[in-house]
C-alpha positions in Angstrom: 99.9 94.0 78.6 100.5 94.1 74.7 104.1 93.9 73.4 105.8 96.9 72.3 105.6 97.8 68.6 108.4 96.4 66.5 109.3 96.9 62.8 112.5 94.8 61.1 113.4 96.0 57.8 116.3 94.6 55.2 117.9 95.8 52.0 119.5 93.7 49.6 123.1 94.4 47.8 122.2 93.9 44.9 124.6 95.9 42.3 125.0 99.1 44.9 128.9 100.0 44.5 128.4 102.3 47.9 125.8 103.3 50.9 124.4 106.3 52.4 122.7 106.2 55.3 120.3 109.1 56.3 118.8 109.4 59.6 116.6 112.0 60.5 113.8 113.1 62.9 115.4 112.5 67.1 117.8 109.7 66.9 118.3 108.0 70.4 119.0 105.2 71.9 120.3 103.6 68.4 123.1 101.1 67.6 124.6 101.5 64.5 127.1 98.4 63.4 128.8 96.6 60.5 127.5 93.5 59.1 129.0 91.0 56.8 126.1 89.0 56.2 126.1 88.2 52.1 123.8 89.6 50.2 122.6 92.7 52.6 122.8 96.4 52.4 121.5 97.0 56.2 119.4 95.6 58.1 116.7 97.5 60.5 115.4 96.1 64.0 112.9 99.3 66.1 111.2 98.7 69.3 108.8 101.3 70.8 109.3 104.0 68.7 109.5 103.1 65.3 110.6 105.5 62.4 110.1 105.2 58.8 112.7 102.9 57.3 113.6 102.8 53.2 116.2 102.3 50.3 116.7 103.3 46.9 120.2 103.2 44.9 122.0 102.4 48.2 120.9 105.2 50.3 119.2 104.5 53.6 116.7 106.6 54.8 115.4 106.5 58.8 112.4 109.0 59.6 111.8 109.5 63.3 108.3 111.2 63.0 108.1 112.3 67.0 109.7 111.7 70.4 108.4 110.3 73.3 107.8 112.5 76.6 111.5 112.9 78.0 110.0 111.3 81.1 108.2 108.7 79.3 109.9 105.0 80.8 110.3 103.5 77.9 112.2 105.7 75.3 112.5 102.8 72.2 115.0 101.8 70.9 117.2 100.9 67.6 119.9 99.0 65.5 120.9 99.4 62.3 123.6 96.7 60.7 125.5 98.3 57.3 127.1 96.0 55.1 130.8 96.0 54.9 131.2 95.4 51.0 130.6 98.6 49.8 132.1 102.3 51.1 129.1 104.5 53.2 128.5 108.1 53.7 126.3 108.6 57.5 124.4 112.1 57.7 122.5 112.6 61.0 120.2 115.4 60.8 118.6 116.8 63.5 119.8 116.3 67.5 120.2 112.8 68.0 121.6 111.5 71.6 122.2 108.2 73.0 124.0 106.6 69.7 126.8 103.9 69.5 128.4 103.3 66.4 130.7 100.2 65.9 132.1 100.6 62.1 135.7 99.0 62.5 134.7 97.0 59.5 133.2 99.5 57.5 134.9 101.7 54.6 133.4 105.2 56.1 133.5 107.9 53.4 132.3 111.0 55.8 130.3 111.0 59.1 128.1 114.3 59.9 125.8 115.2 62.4 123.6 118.3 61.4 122.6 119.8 65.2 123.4 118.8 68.8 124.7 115.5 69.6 125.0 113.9 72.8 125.8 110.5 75.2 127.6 109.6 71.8 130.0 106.6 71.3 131.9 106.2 68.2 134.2 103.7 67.5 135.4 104.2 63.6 137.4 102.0 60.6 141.1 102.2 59.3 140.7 105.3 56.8 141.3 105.2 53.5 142.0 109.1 52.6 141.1 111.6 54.3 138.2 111.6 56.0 136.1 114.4 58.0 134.0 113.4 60.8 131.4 117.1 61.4 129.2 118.1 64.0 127.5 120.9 63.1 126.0 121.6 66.4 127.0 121.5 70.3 128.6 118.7 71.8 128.0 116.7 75.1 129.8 113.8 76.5 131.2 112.2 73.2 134.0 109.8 72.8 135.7 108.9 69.5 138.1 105.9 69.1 140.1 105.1 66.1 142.7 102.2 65.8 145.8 102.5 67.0 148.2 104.5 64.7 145.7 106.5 62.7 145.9 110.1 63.3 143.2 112.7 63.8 142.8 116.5 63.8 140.5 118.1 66.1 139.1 121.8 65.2 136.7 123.0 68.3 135.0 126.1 66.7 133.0 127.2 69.9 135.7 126.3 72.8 135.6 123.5 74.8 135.9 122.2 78.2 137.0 118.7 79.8 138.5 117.6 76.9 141.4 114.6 76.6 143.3 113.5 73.6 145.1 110.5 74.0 145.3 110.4 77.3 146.7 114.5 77.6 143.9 116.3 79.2 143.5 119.8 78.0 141.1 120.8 80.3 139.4 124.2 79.1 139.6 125.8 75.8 138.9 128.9 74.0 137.3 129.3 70.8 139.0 127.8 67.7 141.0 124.8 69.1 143.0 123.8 66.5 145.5 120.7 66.7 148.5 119.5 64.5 147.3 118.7 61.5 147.6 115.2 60.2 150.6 114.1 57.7 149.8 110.7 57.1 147.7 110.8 53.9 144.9 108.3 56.2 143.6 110.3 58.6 140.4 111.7 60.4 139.6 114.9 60.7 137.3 116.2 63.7 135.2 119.4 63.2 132.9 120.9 65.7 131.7 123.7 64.5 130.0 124.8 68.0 131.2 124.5 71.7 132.0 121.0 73.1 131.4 119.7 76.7 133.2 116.4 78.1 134.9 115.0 74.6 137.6 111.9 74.6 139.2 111.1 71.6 141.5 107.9 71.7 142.7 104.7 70.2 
């Protein structure tokens, strides 16, 4: 049996003052984390299915070019490492599914996801500002955590249903869920601009 394709991929620093990371194409199955390591923008490790993977002026760019068969056994899989000296932007375009993010050490900037996410962990920095976290398509099974203290808004567009905040379970819904806005001048923001299903937001 051969081994499964693998690509690894680095960026330097260099003189970037900020990052944008761009993934597009399927995203599953991918770990996205902070890194520390001198002299890196990100680094890139694939397995199985491997995307496209580039940099130019501090933006990221990650093409998935096609999905496996859902029932295929081996579905790949993904990390990418961002470097903590410089602020980021992260767009995910297209569904993605099965992602864990692990940017406590980060300075995030904005997070978006441009379709239907799902199976999604996300475990986010102190803010500096405020900063909006978008989902631009349905929602299933996603928990957010922020640290402890830092407040966050939640606007459900589409209605919802098994959703806790903090511990309060709200249960089901209707259309335009809105909660107290934040006062603190750091705070997240989290827009869903469709319906959500299963969402725990904590700290």
């Amino acid at each position: 049996m051969t081994n499964p394709s693998t690509l690894d991929a680095t960026g330097d620093l260099a003189a970037a003052t900020a990052g944008e990371l761009r993934i597009s194409g399927g995203a599953a199955n991918l770990t996205i984390a902070d890194n520390i390591k001198p002299g890196q923008l990100y680094h890139a490790h694939f397995r199985g299915l491997i995307p496209t993977v580039g940099d130019e002026n501090g933006t990221v760019t990650v093409r998935y070019k096609r999905r496996l068969h859902p029932l295929a056994s081996d579905q790949g899989e993904g990390s990418i490492e961002l470097s903590a000296h410089v602020p980021w932007n992260v767009h995910v375009y297209d569904a993605a599914a099965g992602i864990t993010a692990t940017l406590t050490a980060l300075t995030l900037t904005s997070l978006s996801f441009d379709s239907a996410l799902a199976d999604t962990a996300l475990d986010l920095p102190t803010p500096l500002g405020a900063v909006e976290i978008r989902i631009d398509g349905p929602v299933r099974n996603l928990r957010l955590r922020r640290p402890s203290g830092v407040p966050v808004g939640v606007h459900i567009v589409g209605g919802a249903s098994h959703i806790h905040i903090d511990g309060q379970e709200l249960g089901a819904i209707g259309p335009g869920y809105r909660s107290t806005a934040p006062t603190s001048p750091n705070h997240y923001t989290l827009v869903i601009a469709k319906a959500a299903d299963r969402l725990t937001v904590t700290h």
